[in-house]
C-alpha positions in Angstrom: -35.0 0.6 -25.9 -33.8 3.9 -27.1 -32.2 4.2 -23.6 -29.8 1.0 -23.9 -26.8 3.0 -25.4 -27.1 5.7 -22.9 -27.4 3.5 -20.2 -24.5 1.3 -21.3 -22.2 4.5 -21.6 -23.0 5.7 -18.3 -22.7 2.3 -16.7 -19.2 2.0 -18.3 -18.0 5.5 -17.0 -18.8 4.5 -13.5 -17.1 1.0 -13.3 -14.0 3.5 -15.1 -14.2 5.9 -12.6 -14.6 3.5 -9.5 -11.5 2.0 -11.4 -9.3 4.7 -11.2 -10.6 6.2 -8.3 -9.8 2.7 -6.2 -6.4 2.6 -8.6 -4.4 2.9 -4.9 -6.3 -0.2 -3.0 -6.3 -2.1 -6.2 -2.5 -1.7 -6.2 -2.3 -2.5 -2.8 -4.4 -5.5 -3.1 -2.3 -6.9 -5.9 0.9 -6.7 -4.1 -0.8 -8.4 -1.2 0.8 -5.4 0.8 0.4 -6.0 4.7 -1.0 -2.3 5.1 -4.0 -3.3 2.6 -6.9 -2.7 4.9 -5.6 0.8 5.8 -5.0 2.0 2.5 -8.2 0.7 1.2 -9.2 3.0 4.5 -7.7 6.2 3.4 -8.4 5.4 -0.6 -12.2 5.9 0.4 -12.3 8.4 3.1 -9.5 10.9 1.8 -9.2 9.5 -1.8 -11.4 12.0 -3.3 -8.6 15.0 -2.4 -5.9 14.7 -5.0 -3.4 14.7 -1.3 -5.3 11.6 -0.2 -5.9 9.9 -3.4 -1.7 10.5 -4.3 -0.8 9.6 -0.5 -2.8 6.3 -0.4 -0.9 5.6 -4.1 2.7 6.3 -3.0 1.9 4.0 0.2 0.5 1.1 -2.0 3.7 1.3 -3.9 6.0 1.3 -0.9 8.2 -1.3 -0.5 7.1 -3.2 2.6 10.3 -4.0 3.6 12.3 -7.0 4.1 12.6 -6.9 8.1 10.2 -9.3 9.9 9.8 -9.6 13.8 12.0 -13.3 13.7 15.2 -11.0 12.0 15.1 -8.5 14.7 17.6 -8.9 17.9 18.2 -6.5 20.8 21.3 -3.9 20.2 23.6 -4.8 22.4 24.1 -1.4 23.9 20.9 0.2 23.9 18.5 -3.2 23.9 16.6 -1.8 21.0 14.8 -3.9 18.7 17.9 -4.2 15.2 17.9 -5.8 12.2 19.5 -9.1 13.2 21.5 -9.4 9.8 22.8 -5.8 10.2 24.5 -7.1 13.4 25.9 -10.3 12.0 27.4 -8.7 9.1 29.3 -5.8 11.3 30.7 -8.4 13.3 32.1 -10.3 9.8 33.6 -6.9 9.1 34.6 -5.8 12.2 
């Protein structure tokens, strides 16, 4: 029983540390970001080099973006894939 306390502490430090160490995925996770899977990926793989862990972090916290397959049109001049919106609103200006 004298071990309780110790165990406790040492229990607590490593649900901490998986904590911060997964602070990236977790980030991810709860801004149900559609890269999730791969930056859980590089979180455990690369996550212990400060480059990894900080890389996987600044990805998480990316803003996914606003563009969707449905807004995209061909360019009329080169037939690549645009933002559809971009297109309507140069033709209100133009």
């Amino acid at each position: 029983m004298d071990n309780a306390p110790r165990l406790l502490a040492g229990f607590l430090l490593i649900t901490l540390s998986l904590a911060v160490y997964f602070t990236p995925t977790l980030v991810a996770f709860g801004r149900d970001h559609y890269n999730r899977g791969a930056i859980f990926v590089l979180n455990l793989l690369l996550g212990w080099t400060l480059f990894g862990w900080v890389a996987a972090l600044v990805w998480a916290c990316m803003n996914p973006g606003t563009a969707t397959a449905d807004d995209r049109a061909p360019c009329p001049y080169c037939r690549e894939p645009i933002n559809a919106r971009i297109q309507v609103d140069q033709q209100l200006l133009g």
